[in-house]
mmCIF file of the N, C-alpha and C atoms, coordinates in Angstrom:
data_MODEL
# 
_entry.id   MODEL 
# 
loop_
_atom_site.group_PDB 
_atom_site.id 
_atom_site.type_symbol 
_atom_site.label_atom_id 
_atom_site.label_alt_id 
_atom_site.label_comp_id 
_atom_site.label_asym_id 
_atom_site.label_entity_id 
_atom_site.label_seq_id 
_atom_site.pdbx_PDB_ins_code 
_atom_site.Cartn_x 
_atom_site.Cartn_y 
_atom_site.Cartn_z 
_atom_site.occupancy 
_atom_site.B_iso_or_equiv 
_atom_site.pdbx_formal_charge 
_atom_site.auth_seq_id 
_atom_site.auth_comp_id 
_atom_site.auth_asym_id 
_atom_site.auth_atom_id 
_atom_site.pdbx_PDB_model_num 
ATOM 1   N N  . UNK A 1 1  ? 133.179 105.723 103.859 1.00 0.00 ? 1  UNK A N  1 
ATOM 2   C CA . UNK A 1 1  ? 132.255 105.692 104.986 1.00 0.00 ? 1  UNK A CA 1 
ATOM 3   C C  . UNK A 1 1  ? 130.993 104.928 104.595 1.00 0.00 ? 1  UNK A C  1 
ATOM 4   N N  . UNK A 1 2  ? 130.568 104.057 105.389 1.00 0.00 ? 2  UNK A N  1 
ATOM 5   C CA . UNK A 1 2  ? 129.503 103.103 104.896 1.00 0.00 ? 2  UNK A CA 1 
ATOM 6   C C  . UNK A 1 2  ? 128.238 103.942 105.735 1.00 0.00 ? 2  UNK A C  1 
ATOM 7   N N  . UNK A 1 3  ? 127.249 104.002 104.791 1.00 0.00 ? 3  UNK A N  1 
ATOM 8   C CA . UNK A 1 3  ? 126.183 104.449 105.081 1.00 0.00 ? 3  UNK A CA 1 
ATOM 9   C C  . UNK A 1 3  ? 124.983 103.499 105.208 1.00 0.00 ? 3  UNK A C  1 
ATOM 10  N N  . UNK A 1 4  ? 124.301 103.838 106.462 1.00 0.00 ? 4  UNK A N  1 
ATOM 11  C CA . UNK A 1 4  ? 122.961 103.224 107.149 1.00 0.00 ? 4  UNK A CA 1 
ATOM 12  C C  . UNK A 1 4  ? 121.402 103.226 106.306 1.00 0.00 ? 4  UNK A C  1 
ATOM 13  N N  . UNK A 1 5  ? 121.131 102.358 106.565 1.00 0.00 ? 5  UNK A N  1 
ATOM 14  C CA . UNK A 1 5  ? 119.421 102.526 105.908 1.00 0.00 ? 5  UNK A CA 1 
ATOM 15  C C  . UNK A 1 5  ? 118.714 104.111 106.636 1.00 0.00 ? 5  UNK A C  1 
ATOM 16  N N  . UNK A 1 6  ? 119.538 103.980 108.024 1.00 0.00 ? 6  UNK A N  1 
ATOM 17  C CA . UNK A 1 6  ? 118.413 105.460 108.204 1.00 0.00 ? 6  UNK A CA 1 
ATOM 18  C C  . UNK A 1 6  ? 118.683 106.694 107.920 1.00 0.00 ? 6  UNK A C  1 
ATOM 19  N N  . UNK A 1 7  ? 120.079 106.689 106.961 1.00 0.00 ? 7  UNK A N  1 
ATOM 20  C CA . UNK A 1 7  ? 120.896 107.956 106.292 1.00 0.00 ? 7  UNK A CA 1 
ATOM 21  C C  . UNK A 1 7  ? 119.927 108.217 104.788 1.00 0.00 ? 7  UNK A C  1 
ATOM 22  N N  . UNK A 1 8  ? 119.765 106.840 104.562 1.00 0.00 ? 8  UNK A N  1 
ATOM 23  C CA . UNK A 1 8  ? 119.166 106.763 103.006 1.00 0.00 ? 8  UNK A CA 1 
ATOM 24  C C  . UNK A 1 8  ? 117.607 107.234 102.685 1.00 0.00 ? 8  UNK A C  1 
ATOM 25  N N  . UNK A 1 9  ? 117.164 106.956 104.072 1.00 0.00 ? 9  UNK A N  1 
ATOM 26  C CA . UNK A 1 9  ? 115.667 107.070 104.074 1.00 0.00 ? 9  UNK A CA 1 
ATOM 27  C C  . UNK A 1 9  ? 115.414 108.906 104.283 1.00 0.00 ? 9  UNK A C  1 
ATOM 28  N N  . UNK A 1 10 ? 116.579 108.720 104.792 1.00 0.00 ? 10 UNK A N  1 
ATOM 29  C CA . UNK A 1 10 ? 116.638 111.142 105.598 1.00 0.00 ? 10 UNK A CA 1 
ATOM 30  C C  . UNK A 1 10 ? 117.077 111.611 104.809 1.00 0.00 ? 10 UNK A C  1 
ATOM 31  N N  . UNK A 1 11 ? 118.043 110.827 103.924 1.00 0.00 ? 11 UNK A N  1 
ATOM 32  C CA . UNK A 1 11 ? 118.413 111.464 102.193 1.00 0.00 ? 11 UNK A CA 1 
ATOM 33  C C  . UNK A 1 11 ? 116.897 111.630 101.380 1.00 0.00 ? 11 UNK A C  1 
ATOM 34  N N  . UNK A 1 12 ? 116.677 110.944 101.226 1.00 0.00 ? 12 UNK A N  1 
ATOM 35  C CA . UNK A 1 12 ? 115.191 110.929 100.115 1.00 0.00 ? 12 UNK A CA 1 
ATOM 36  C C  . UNK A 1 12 ? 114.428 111.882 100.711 1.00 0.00 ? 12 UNK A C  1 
ATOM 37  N N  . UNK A 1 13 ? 114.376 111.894 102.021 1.00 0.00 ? 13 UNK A N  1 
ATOM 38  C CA . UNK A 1 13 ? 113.254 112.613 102.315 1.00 0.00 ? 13 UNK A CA 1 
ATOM 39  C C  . UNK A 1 13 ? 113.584 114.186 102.231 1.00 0.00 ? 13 UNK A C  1 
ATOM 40  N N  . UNK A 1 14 ? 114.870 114.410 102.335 1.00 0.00 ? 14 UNK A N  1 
ATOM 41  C CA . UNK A 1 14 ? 115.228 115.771 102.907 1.00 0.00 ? 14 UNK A CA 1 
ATOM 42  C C  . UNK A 1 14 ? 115.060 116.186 101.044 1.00 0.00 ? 14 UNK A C  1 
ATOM 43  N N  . UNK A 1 15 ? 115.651 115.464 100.505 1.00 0.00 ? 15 UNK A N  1 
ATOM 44  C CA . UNK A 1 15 ? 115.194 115.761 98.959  1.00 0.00 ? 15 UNK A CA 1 
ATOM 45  C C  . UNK A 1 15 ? 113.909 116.212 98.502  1.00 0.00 ? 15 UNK A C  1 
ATOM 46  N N  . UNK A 1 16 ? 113.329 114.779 99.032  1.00 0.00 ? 16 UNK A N  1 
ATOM 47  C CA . UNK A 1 16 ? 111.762 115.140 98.511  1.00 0.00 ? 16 UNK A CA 1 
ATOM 48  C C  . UNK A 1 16 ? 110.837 116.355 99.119  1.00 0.00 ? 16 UNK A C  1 
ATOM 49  N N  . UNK A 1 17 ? 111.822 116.791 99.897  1.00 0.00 ? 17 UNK A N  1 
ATOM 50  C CA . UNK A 1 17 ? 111.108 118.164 100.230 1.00 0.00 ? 17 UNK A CA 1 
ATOM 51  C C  . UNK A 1 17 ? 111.591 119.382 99.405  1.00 0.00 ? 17 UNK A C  1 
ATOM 52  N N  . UNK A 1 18 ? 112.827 119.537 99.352  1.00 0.00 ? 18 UNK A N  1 
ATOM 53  C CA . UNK A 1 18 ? 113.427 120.041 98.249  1.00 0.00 ? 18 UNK A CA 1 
ATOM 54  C C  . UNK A 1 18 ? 112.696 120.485 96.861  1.00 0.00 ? 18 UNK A C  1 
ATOM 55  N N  . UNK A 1 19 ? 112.652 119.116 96.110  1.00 0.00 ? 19 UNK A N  1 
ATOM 56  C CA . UNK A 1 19 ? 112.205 119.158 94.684  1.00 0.00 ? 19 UNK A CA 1 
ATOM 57  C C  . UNK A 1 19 ? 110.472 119.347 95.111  1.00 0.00 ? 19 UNK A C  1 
ATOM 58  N N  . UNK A 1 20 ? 110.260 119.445 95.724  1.00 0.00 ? 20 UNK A N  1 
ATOM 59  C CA . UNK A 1 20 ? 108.536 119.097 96.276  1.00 0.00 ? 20 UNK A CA 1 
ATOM 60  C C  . UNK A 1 20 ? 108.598 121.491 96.356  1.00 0.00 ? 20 UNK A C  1 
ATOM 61  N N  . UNK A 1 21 ? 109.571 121.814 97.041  1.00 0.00 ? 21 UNK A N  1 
ATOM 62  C CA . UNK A 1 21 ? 109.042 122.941 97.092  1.00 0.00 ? 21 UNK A CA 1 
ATOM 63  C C  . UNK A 1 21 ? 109.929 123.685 95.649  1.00 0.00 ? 21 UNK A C  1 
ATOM 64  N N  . UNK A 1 22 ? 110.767 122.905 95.387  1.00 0.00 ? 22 UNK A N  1 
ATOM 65  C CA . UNK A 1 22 ? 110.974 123.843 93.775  1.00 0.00 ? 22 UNK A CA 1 
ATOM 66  C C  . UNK A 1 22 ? 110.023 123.753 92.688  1.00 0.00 ? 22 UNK A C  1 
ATOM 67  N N  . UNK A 1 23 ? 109.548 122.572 92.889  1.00 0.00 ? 23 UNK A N  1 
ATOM 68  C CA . UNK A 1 23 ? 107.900 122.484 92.238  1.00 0.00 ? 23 UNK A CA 1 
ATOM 69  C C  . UNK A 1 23 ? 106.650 123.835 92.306  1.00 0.00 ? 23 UNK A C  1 
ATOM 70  N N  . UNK A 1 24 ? 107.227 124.372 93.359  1.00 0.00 ? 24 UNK A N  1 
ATOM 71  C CA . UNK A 1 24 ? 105.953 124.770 94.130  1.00 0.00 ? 24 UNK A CA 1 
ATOM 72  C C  . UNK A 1 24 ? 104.615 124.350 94.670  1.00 0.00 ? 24 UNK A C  1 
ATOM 73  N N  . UNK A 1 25 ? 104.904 123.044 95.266  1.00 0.00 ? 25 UNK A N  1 
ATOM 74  C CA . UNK A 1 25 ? 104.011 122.210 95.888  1.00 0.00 ? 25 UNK A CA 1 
ATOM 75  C C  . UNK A 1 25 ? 104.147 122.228 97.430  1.00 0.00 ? 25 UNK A C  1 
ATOM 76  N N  . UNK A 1 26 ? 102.491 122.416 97.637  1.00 0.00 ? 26 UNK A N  1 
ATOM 77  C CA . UNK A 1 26 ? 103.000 122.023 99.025  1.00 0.00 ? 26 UNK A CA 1 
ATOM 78  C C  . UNK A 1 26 ? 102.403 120.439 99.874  1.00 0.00 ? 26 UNK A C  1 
ATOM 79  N N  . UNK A 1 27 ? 102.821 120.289 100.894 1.00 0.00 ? 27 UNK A N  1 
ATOM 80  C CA . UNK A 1 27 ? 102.880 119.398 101.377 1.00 0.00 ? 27 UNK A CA 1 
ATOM 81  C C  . UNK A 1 27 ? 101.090 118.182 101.419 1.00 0.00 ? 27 UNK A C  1 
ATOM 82  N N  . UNK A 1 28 ? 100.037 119.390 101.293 1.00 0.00 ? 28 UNK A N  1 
ATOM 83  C CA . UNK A 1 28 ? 99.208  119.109 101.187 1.00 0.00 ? 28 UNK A CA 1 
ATOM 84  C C  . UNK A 1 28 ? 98.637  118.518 99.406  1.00 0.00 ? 28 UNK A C  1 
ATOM 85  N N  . UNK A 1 29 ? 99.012  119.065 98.550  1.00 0.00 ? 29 UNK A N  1 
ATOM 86  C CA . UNK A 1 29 ? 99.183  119.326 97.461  1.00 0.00 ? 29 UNK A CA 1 
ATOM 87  C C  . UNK A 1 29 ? 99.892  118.137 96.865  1.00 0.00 ? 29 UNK A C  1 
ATOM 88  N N  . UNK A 1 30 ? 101.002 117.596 97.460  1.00 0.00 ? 30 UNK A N  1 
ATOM 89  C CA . UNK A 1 30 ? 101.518 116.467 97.340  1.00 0.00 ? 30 UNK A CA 1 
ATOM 90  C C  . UNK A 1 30 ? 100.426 115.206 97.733  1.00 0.00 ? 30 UNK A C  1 
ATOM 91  N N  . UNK A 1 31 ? 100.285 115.140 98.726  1.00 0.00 ? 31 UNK A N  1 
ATOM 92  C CA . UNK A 1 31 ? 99.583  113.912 99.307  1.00 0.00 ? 31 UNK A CA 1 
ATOM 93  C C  . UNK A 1 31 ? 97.938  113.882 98.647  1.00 0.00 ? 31 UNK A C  1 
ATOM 94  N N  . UNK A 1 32 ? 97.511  115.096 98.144  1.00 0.00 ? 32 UNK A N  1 
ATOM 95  C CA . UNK A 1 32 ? 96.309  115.100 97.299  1.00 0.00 ? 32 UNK A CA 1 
ATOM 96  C C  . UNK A 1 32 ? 97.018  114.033 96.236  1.00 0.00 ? 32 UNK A C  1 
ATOM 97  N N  . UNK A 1 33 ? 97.775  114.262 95.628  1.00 0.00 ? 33 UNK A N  1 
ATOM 98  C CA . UNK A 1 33 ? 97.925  114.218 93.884  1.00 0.00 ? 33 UNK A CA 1 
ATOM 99  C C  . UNK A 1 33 ? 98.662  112.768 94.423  1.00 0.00 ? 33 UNK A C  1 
ATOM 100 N N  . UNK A 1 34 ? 99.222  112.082 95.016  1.00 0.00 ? 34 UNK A N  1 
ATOM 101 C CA . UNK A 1 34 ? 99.891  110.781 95.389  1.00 0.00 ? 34 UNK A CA 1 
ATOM 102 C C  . UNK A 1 34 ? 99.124  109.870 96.355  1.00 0.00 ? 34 UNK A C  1 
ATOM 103 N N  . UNK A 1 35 ? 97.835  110.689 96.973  1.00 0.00 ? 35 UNK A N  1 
ATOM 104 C CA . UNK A 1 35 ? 96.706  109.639 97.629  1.00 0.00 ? 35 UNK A CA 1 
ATOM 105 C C  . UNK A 1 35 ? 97.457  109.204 98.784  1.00 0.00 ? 35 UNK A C  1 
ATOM 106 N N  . UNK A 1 36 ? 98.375  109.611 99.327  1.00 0.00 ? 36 UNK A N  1 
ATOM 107 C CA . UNK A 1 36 ? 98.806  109.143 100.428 1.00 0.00 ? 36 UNK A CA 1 
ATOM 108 C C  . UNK A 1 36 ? 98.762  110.223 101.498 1.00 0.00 ? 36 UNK A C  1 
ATOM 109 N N  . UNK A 1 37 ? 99.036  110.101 102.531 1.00 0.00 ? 37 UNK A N  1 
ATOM 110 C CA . UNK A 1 37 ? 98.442  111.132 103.575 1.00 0.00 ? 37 UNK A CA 1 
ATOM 111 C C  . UNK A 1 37 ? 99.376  112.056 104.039 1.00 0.00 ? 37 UNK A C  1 
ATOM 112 N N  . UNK A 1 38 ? 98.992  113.227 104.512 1.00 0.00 ? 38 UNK A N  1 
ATOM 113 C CA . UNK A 1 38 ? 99.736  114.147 104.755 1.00 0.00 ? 38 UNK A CA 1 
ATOM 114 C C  . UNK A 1 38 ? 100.708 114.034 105.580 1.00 0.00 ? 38 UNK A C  1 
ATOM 115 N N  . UNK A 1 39 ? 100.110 113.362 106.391 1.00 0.00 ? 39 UNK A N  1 
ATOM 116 C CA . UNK A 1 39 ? 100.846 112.904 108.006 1.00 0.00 ? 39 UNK A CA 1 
ATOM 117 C C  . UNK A 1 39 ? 102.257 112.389 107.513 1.00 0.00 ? 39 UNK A C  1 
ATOM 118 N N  . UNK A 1 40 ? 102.119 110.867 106.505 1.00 0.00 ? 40 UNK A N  1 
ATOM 119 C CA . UNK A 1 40 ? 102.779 110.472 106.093 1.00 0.00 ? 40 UNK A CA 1 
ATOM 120 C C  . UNK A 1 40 ? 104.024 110.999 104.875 1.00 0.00 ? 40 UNK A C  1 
ATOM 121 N N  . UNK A 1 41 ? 103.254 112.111 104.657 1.00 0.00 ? 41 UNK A N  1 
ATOM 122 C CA . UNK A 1 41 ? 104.714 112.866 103.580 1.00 0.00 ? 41 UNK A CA 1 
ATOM 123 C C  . UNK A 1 41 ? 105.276 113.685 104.568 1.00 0.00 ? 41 UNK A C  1 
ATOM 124 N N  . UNK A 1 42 ? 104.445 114.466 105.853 1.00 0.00 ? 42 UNK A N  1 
ATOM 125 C CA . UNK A 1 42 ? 105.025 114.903 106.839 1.00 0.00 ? 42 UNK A CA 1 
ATOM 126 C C  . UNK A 1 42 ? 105.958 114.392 107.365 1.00 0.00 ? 42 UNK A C  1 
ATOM 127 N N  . UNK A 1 43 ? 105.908 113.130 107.538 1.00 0.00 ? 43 UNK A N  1 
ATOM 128 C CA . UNK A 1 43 ? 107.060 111.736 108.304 1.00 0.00 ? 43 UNK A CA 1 
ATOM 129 C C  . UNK A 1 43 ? 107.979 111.620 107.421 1.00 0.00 ? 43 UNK A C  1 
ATOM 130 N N  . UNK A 1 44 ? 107.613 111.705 106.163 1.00 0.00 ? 44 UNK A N  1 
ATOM 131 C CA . UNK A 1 44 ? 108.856 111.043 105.433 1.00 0.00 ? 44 UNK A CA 1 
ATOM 132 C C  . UNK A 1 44 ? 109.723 113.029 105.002 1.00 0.00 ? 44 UNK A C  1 
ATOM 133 N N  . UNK A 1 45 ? 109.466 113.829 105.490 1.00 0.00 ? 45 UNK A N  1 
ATOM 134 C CA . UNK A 1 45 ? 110.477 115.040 104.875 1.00 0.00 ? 45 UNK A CA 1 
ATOM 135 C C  . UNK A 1 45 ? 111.044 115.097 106.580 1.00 0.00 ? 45 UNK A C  1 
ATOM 136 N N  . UNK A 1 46 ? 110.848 115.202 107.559 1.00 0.00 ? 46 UNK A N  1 
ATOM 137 C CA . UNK A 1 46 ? 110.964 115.464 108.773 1.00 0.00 ? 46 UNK A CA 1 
ATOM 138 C C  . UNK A 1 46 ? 112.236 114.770 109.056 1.00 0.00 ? 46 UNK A C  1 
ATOM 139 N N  . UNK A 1 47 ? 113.365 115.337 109.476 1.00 0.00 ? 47 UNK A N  1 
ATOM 140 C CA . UNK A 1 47 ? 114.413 115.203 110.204 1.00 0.00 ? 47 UNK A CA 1 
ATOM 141 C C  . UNK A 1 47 ? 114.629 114.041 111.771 1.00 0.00 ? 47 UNK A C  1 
ATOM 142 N N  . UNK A 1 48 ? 113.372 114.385 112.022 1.00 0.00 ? 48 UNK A N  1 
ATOM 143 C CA . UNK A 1 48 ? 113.419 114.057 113.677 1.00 0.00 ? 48 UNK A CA 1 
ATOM 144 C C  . UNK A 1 48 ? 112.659 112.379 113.680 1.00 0.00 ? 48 UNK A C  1 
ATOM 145 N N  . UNK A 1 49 ? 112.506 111.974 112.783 1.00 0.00 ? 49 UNK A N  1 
ATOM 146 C CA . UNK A 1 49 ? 111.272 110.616 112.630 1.00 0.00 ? 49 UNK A CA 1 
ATOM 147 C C  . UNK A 1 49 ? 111.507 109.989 111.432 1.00 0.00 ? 49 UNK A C  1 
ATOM 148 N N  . UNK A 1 50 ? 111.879 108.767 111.872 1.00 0.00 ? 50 UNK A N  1 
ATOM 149 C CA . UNK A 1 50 ? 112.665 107.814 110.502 1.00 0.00 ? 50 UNK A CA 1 
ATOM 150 C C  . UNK A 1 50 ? 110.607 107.111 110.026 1.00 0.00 ? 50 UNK A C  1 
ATOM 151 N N  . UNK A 1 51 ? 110.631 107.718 109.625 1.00 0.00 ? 51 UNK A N  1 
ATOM 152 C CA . UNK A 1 51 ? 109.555 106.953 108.125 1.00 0.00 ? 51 UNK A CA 1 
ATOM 153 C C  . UNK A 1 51 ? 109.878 106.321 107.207 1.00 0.00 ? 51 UNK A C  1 
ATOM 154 N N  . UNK A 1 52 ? 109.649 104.977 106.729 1.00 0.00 ? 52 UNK A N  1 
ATOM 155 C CA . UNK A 1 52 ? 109.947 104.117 105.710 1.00 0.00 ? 52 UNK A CA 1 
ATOM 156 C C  . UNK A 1 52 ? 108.752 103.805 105.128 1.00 0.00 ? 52 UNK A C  1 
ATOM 157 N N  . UNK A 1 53 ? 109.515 103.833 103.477 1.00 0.00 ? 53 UNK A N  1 
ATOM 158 C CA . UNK A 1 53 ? 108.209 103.345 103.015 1.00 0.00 ? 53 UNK A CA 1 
ATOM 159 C C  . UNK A 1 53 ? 108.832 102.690 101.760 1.00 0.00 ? 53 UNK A C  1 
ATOM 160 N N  . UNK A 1 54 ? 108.389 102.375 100.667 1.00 0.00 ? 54 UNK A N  1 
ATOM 161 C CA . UNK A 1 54 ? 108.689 101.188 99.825  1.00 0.00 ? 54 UNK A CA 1 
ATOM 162 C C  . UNK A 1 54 ? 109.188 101.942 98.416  1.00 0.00 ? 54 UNK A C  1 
ATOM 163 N N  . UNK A 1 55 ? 109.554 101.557 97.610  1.00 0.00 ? 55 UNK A N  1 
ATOM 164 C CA . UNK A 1 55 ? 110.003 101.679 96.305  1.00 0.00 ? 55 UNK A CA 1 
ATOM 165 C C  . UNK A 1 55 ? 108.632 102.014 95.518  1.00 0.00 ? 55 UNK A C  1 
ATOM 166 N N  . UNK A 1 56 ? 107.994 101.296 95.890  1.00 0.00 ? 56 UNK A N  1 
ATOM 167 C CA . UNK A 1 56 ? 106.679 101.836 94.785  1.00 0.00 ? 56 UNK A CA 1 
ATOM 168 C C  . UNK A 1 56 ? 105.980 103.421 95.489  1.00 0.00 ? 56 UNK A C  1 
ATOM 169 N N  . UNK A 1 57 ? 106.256 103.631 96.792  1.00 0.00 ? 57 UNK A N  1 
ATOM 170 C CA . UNK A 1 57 ? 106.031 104.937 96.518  1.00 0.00 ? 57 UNK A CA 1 
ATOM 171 C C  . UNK A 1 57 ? 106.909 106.061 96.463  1.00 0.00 ? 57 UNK A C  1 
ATOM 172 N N  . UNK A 1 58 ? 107.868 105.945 96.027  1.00 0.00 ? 58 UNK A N  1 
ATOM 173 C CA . UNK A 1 58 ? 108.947 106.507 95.738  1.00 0.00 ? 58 UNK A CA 1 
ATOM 174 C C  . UNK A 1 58 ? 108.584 106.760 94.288  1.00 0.00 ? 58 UNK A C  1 
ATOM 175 N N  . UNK A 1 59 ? 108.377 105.548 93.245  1.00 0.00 ? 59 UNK A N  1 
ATOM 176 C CA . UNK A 1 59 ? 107.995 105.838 92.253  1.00 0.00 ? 59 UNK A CA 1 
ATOM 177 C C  . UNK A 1 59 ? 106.842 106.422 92.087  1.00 0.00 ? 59 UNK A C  1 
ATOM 178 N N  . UNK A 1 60 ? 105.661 106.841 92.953  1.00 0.00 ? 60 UNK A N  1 
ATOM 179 C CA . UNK A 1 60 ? 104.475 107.389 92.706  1.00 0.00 ? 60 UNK A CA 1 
ATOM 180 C C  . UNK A 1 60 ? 105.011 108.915 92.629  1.00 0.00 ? 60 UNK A C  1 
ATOM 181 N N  . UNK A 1 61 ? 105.810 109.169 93.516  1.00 0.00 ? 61 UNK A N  1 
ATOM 182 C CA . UNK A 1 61 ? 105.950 110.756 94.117  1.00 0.00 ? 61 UNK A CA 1 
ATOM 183 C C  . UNK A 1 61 ? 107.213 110.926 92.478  1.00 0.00 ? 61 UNK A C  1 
ATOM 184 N N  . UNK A 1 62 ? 107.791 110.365 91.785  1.00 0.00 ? 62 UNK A N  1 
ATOM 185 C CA . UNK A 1 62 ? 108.625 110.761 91.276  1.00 0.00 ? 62 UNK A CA 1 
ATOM 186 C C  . UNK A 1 62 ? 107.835 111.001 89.999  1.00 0.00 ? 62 UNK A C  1 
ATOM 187 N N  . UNK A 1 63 ? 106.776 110.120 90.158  1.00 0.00 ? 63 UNK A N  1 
ATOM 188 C CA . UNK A 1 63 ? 105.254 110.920 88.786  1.00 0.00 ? 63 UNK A CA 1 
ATOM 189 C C  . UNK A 1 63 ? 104.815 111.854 88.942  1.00 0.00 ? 63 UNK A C  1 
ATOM 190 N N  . UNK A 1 64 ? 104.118 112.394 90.080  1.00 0.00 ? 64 UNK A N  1 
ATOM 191 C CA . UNK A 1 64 ? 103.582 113.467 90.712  1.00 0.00 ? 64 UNK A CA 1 
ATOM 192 C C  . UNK A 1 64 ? 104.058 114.637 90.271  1.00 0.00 ? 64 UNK A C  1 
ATOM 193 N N  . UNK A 1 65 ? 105.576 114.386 90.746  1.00 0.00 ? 65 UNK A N  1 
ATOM 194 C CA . UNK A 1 65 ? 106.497 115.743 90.922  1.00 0.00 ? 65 UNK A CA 1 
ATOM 195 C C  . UNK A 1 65 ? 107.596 115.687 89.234  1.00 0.00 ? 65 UNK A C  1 
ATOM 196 N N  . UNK A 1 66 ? 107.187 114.609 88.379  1.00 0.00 ? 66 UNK A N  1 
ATOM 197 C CA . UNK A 1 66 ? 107.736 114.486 87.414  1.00 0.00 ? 66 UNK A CA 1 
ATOM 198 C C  . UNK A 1 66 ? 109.029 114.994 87.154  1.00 0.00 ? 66 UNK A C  1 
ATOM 199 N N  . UNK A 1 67 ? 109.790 114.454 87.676  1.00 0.00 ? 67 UNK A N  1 
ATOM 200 C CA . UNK A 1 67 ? 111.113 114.455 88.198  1.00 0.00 ? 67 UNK A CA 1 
ATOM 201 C C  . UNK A 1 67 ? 111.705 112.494 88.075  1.00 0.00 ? 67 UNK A C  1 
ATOM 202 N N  . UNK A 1 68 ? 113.178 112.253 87.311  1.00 0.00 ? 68 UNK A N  1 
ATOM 203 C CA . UNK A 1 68 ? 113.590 110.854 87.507  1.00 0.00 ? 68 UNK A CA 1 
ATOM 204 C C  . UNK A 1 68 ? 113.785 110.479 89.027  1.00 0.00 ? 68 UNK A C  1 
ATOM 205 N N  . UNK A 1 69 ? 113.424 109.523 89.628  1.00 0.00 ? 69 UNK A N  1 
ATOM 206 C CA . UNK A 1 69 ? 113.534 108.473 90.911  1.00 0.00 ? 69 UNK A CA 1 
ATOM 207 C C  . UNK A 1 69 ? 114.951 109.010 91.139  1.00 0.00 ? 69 UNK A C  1 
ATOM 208 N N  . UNK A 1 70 ? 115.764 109.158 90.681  1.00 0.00 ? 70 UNK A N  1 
ATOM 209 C CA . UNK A 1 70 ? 117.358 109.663 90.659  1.00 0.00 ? 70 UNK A CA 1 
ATOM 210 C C  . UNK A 1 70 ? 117.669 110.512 91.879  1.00 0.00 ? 70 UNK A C  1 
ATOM 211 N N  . UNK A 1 71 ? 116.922 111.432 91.105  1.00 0.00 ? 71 UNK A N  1 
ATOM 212 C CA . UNK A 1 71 ? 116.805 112.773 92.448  1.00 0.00 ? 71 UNK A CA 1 
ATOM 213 C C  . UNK A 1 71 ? 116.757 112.565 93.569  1.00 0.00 ? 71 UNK A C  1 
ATOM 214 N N  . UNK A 1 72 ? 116.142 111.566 94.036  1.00 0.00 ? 72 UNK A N  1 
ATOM 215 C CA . UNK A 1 72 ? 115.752 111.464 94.728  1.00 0.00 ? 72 UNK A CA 1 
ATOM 216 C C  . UNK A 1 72 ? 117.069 110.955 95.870  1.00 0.00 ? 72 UNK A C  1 
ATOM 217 N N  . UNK A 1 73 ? 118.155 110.475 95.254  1.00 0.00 ? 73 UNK A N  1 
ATOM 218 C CA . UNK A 1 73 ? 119.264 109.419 95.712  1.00 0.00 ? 73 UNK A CA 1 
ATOM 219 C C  . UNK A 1 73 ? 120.585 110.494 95.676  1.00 0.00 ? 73 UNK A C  1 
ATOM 220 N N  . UNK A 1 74 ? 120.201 111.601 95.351  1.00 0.00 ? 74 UNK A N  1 
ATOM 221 C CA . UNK A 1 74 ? 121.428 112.764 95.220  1.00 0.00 ? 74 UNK A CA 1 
ATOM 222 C C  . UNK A 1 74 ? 121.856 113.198 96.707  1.00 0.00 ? 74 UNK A C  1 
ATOM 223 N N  . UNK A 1 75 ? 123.324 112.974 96.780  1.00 0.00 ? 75 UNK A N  1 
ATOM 224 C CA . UNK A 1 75 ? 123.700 113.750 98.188  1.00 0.00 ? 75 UNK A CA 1 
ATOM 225 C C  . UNK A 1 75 ? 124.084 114.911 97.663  1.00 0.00 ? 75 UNK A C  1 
# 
């Protein structure tokens, strides 16, 4: 089954909420420590709203939450 850019982007995100709350971080807590905005980590874990964003912040959040970029790509 060939998978879509907007499967890949709802993969990461549904993750990054995941490892974001096994951390025990929350959403606010994240976007402090990665300088990017709440709204915007809101968009990118959310089911209902395709948010894209780039490789380099993929790699910011995978410092943050010190966790490999990997994780992030796990079904």
């Amino acid at each position: 089954m060939e998978t879509d850019e907007k499967e890949i982007f709802l993969l990461i995100g549904k993750n990054l909420k995941r490892i974001r709350k096994e951390k025990g971080m929350t959403q606010e807590e994240l976007a402090r420590q990665s300088t990017y905005s709440l709204g915007f980590i809101m968009n990118i874990e959310s089911n209902s709203y395709l948010q894209t964003f780039s490789l380099g912040t993929l790699w910011r959040f995978s410092k943050v939450l010190n966790v490999d970029i990997k994780e992030f790509f796990k079904s």
